[in-house]
Backbone bond lengths (Angstrom), bond angles and torsions (degrees), N, CA, C in turn:
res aa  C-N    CA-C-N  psi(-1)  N-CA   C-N-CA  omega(-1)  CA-C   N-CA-C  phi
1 X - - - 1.450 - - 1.521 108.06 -
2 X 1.110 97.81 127.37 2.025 97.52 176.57 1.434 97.06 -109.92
3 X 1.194 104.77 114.80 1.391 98.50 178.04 1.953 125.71 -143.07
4 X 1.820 91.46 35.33 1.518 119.26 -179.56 1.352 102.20 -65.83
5 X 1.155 123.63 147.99 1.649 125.79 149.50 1.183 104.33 -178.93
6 X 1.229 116.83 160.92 1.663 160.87 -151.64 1.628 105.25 -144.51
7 X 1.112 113.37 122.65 1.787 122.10 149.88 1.211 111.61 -106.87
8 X 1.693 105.54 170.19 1.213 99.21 168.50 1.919 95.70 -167.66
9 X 1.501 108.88 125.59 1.380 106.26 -168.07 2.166 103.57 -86.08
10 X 1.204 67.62 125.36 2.163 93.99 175.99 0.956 133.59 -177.10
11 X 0.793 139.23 137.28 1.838 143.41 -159.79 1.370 108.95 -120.01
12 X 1.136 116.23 136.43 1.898 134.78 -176.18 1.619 99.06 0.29
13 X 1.356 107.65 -72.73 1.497 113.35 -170.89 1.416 108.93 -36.81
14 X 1.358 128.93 -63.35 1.690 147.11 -161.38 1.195 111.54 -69.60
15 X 1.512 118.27 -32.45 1.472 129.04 -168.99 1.472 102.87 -86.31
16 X 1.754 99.05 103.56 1.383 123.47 160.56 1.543 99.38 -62.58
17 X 1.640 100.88 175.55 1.524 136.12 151.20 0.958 99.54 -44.46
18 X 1.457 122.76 -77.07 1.823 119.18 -154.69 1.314 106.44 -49.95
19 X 1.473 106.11 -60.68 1.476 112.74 -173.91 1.714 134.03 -48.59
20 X 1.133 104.39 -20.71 1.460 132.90 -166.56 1.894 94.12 -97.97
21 X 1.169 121.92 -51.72 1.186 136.64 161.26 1.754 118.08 -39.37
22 X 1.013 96.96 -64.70 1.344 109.78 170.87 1.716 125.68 -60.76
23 X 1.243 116.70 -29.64 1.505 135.08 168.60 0.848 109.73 -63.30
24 X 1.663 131.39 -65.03 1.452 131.45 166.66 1.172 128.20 -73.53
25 X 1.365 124.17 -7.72 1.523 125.72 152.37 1.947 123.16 -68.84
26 X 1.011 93.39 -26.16 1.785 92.04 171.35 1.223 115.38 -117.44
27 X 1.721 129.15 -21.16 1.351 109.69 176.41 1.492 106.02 -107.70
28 X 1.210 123.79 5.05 1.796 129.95 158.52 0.936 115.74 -139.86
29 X 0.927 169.88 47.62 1.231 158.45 -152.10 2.029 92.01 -170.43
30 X 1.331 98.16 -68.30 2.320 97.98 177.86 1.486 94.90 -84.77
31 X 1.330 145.88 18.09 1.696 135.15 156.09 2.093 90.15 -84.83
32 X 1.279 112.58 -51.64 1.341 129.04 -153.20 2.075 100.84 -59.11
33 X 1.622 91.88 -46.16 1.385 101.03 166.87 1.210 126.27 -81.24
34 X 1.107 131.74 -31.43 1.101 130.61 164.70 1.596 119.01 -49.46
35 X 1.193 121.51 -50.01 1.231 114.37 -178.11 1.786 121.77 -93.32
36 X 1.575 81.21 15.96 1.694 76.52 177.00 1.696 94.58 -95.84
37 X 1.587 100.16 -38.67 2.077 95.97 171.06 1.078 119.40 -54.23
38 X 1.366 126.56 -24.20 1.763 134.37 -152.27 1.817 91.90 -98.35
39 X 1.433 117.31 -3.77 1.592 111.65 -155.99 1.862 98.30 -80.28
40 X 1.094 119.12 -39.88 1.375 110.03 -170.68 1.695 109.24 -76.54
41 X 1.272 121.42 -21.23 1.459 113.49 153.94 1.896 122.93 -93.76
42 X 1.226 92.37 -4.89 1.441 81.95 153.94 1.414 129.16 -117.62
43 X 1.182 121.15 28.91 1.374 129.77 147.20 1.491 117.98 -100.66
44 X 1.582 108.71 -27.51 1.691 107.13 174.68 1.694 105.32 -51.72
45 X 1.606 115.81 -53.64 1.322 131.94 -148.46 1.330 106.84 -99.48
46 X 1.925 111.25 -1.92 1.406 110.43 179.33 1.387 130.52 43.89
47 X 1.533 84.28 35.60 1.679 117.71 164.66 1.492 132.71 -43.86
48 X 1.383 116.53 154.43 1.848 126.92 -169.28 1.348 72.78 -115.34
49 X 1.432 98.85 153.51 1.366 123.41 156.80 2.051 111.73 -134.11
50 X 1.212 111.52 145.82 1.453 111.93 -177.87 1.568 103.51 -129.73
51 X 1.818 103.80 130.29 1.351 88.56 163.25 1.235 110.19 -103.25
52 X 1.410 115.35 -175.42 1.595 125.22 -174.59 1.964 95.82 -120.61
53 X 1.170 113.88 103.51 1.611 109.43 -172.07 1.111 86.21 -135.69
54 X 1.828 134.34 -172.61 0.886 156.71 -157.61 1.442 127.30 -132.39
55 X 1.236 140.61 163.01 1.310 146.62 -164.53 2.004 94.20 -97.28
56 X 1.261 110.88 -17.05 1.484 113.55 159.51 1.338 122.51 -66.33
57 X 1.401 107.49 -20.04 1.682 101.56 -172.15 1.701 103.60 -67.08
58 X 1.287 96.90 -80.23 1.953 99.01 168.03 1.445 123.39 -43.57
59 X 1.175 125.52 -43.41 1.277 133.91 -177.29 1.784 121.86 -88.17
60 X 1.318 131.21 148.37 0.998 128.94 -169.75 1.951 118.71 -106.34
61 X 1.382 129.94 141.73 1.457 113.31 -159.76 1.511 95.72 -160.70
62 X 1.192 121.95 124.32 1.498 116.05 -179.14 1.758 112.75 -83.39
63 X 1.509 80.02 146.71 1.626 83.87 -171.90 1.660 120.27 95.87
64 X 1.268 110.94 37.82 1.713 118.49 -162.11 1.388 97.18 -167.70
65 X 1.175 133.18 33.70 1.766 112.84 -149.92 2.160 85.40 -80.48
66 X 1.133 105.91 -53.94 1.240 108.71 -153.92 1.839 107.54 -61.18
67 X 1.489 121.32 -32.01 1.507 136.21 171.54 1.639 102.44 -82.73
68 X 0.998 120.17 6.12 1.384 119.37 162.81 1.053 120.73 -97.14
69 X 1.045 88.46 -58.15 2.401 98.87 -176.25 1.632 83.77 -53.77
70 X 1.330 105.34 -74.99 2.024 103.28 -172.57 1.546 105.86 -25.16
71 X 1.098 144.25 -71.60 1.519 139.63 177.83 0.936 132.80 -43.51
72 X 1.528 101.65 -38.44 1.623 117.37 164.94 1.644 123.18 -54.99
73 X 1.723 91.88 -36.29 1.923 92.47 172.51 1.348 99.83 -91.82
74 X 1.165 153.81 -30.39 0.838 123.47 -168.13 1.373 115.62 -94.36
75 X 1.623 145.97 30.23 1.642 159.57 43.31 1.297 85.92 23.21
76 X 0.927 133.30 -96.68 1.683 128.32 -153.84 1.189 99.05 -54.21
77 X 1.431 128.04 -60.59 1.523 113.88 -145.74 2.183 97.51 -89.04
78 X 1.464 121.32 11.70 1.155 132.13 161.88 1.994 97.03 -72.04
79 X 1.239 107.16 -64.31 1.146 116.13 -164.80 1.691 112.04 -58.54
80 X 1.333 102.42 -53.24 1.665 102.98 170.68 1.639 121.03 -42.67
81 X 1.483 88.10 -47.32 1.671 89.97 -167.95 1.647 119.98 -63.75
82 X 1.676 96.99 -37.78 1.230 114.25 167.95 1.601 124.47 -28.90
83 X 1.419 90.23 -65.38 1.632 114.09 171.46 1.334 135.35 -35.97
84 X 1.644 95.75 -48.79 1.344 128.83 177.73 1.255 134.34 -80.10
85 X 1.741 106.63 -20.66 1.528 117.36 -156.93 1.835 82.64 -122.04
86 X 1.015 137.79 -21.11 1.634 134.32 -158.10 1.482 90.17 -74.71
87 X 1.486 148.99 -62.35 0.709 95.94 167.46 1.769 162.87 -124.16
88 X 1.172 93.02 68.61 1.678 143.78 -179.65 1.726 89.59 -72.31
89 X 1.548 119.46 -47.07 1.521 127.08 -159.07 1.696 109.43 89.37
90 X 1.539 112.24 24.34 1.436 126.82 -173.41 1.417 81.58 -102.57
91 X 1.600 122.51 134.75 1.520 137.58 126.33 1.451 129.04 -75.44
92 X 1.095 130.38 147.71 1.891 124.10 -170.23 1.852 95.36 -156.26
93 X 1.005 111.63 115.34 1.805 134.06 -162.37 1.185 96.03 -136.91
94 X 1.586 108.43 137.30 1.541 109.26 162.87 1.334 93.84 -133.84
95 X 1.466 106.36 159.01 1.585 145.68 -177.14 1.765 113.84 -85.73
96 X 1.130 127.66 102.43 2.185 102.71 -179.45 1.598 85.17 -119.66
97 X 1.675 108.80 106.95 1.363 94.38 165.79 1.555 94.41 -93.65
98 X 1.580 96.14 -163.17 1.287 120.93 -170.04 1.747 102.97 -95.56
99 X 1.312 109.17 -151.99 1.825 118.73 149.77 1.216 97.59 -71.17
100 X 2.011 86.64 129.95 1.630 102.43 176.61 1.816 92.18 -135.71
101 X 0.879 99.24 167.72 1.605 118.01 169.36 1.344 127.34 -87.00
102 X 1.282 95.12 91.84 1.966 114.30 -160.41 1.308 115.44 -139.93
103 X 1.083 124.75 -162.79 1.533 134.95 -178.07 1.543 115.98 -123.48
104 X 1.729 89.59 11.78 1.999 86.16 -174.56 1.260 96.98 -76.48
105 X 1.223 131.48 -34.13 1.800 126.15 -149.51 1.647 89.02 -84.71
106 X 1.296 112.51 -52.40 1.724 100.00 176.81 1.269 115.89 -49.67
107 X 1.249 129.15 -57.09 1.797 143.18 -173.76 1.905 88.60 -53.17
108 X 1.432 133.09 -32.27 1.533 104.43 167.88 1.651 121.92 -99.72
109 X 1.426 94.71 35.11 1.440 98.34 174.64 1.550 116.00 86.44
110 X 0.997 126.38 19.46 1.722 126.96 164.78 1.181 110.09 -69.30
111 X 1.449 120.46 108.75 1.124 105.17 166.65 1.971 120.51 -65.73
112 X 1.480 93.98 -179.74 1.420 87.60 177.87 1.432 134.41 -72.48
113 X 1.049 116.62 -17.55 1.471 121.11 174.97 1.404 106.26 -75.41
114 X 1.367 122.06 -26.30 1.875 125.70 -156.95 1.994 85.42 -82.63
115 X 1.591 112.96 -42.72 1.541 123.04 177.89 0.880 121.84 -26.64
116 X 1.764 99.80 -61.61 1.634 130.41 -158.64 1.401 103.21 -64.97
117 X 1.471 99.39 -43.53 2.418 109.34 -164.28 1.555 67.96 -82.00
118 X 1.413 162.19 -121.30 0.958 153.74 -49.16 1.527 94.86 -96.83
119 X 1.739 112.42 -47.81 1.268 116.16 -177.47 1.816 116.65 -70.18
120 X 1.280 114.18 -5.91 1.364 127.73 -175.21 1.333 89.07 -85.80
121 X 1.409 128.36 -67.42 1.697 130.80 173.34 1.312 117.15 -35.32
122 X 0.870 118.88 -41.36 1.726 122.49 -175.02 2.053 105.41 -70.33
123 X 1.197 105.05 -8.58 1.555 117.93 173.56 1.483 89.32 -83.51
124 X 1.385 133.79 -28.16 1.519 119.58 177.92 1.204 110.49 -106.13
125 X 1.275 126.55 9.06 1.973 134.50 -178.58 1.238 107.74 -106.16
126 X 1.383 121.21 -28.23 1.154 101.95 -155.89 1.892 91.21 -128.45
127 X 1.237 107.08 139.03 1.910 103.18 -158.91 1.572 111.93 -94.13
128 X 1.734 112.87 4.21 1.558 109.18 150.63 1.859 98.23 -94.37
129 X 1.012 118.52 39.38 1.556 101.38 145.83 1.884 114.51 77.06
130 X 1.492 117.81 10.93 1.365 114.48 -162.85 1.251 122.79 -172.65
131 X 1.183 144.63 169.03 1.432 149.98 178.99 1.599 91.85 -94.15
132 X 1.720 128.64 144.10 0.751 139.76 155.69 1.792 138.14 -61.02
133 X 0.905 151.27 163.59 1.502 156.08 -149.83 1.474 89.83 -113.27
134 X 0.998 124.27 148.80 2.047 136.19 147.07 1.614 99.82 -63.64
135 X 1.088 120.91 -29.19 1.818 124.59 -158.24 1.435 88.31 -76.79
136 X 1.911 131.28 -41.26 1.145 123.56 -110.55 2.224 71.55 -103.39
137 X 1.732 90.76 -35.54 1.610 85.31 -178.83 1.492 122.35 -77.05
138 X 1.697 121.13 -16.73 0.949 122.09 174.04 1.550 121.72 -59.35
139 X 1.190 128.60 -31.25 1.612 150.00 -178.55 1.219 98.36 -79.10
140 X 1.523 128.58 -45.91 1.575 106.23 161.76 1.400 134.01 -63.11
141 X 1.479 108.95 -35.25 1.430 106.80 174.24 1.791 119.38 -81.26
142 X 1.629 106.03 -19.66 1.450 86.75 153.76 1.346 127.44 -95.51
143 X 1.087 123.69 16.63 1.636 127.52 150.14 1.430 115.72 -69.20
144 X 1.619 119.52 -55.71 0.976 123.63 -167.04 1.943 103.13 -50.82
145 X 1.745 110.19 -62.00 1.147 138.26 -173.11 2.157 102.11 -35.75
146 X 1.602 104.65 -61.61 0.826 119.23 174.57 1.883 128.21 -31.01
147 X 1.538 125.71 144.26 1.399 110.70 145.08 1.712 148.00 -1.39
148 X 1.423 94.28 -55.21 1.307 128.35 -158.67 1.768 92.62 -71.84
149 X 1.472 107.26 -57.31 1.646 84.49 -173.96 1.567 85.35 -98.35
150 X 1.239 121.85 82.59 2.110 126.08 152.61 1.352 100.33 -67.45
151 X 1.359 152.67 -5.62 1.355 154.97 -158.32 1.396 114.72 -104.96
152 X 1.826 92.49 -46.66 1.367 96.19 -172.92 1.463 123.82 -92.75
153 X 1.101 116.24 140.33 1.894 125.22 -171.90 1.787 99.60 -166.53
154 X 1.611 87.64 146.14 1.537 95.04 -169.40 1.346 121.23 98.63
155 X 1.265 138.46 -34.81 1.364 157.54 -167.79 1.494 123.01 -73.82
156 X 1.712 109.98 118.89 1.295 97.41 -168.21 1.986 88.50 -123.35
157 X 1.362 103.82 131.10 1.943 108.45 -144.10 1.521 97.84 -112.79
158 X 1.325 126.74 95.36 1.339 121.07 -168.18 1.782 100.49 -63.36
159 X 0.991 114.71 125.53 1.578 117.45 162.24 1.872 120.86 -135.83
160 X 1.879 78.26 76.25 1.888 99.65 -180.00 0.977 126.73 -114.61
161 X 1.586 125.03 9.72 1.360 119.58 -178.34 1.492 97.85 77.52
162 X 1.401 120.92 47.89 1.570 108.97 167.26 1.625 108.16 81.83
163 X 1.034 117.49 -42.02 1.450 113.85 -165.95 1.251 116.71 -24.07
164 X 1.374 121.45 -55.77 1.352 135.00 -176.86 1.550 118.27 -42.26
165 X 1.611 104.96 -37.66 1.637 103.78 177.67 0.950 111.60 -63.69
166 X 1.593 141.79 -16.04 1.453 135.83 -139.42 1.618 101.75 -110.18
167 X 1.227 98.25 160.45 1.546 98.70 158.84 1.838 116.85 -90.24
168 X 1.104 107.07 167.85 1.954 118.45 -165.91 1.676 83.36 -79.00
169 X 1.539 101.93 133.25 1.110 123.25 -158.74 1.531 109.52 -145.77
């Protein structure tokens, strides 16, 4: 499971080098390595792999440019590997939740009040009514990981509370 990431709120204008650098160094760039080290035991053991990406990768949201594009490849580089590793007897699945209830938005500096309205908003973003659980995505990725989906490879599984149907709001 790769399931590192970093945000960071900025839009085209704001988004330096470093910053842009830094986006694709932890949310593509160590998923990308990681599973190229993980490849000789996960072809022995005919291993699943899951990423942890976002409902930003496919979808578009102002104020994310640089944690977007990053999600967006790593959607791609789910899908490539897929391709490449199936038949190896390797599976490669990624996860795009929505807003979940975590410590990423604090870890880029939200304070708590910006949290609180943001996680109150997501009661109007997302059309079951709520910010998602870590528990609720963990049960998908050990499904995915699991036996049970041996079928599935390639698959990038929005789990946002709807978000995905909506338009950016």
């Amino acid at each position: 499971m790769n399931a590192a990431g970093i945000i960071a709120m900025s839009d085209l204008a704001r988004t330096d080098d470093a910053l842009w650098d830094r986006m694709l160094a932890v949310n593509l760039r160590a998923p990308f390595r990681l599973l190229r080290a993980a490849l000789p035991a996960l072809e022995a053991r005919r291993g699943a792999v899951v990423n942890v990406s976002s409902i930003a990768g496919p979808r578009s949201f102002p104020g994310i440019l640089a944690y977007s594009v990053s999600k967006a490849g790593l959607d791609q580089l789910t899908r490539c590997a897929a391709i490449e590793l199936a038949p190896r007897g390797v599976r490669v699945n990624a996860v795009d939740p929505g807003v979940v209830v975590t410590e990423l938005h604090r870890r880029a500096g939200m304070a708590e009040g910006a949290y609180a309205a943001f996680l109150e908003r997501s009661k109007e973003t997302h059309p079951l009514g709520r910010a998602g659980r870590a528990e609720e995505i963990a049960e998908l990725v050990l499904f995915l990981g699991s036996e049970r989906a041996g079928w599935i490879t390639g698959e990038t599984i929005a789990i946002d509370g709807g978000r995905h149907l909506t338009c950016a709001r």
